[in-house]
DOROVO-606641 format. One record per residue (C-alpha): residue in one letter; x, y, z. Coordinates in pm, 1 decimal, decimal comma. Example, Ala and Ser with C-alpha at 12.3 -4.5 7.8 and 13.67 -1.06 7.14 Angstrom:
{type = a; u = 1230,0; v = -450,0; w = 780,0}
{type = s; u = 1367,0; v = -106,0; w = 714,0}
This chain:
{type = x; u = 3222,6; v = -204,5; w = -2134,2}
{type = x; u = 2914,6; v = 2,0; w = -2183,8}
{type = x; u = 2704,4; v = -336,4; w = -2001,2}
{type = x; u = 2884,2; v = -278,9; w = -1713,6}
{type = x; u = 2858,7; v = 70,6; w = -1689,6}
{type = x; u = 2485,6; v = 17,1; w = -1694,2}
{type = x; u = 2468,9; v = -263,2; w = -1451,5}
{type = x; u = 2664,1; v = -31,5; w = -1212,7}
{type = x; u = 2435,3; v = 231,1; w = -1258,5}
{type = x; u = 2113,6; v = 41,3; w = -1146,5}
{type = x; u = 2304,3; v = -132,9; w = -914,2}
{type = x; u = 2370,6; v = 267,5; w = -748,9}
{type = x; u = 2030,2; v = 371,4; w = -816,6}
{type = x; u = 1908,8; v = 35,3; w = -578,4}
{type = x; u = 2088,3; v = 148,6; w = -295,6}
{type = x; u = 2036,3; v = 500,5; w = -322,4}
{type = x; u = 1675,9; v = 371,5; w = -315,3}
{type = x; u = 1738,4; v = 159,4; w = -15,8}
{type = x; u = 1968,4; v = 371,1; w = 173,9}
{type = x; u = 1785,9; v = 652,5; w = 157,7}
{type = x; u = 1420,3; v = 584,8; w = 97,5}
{type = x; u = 1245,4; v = 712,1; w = 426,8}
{type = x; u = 1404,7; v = 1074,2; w = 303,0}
{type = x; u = 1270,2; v = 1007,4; w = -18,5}
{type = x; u = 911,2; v = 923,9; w = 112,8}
{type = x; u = 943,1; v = 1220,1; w = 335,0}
{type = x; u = 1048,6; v = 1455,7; w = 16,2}
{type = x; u = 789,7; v = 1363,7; w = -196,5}
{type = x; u = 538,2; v = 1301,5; w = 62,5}
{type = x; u = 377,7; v = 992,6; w = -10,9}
{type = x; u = 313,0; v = 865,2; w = 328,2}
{type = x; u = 20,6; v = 1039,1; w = 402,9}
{type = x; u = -161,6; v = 930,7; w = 97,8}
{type = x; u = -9,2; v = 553,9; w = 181,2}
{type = x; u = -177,9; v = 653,3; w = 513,1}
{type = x; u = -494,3; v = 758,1; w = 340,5}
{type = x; u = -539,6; v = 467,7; w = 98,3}
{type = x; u = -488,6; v = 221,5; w = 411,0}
{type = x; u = -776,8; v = 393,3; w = 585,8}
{type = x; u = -982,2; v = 362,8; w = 253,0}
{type = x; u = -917,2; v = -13,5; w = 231,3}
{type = x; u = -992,4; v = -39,1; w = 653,8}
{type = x; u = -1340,9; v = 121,7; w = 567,7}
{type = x; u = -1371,7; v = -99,1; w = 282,3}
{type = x; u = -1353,0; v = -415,5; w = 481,4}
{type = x; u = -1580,7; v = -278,0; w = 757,2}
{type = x; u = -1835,9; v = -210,5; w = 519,0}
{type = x; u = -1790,7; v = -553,3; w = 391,8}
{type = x; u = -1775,5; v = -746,3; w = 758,8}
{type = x; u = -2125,7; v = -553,4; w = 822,9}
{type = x; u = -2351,9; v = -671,8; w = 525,1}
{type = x; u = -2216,8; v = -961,2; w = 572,1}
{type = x; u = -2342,4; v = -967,2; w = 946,8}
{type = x; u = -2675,9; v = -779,9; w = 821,4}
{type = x; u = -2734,4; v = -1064,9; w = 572,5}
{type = x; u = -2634,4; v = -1371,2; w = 799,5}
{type = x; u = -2948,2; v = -1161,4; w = 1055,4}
{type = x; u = -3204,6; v = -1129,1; w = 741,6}
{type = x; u = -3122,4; v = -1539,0; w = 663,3}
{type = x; u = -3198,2; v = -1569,9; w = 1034,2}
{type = x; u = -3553,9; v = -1411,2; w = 1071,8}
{type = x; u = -3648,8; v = -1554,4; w = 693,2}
{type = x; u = -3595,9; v = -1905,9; w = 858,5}
């Protein structure tokens, strides 16, 4: 008996999580660092896209 009790309880505390997880998000206020770490990783793969370019150049004018 106690097995099911505790299968109904996660079972509850999934769909309290998906019923009512842009509230959640907004109460705790996660999106802006979601926002934030997105913006890191963007920067990230600029940086990356641009020595990439700057050493296809050098490869160029060494040839």
């Amino acid at each position: 008996m106690l097995k099911y009790i505790a299968i109904a309880l996660v079972g509850l505390g999934i769909y309290i999580g998906v019923a009512y997880k842009d509230q959640i998000e907004d109460m705790l206020d996660s999106r802006p660092m979601e926002e934030a770490h997105d913006l890191l990783e963007d920067m990230g793969d600029q940086a990356a896209d641009a020595t990439d370019a700057l050493n296809k150049q050098l490869e160029s004018l060494q040839n």
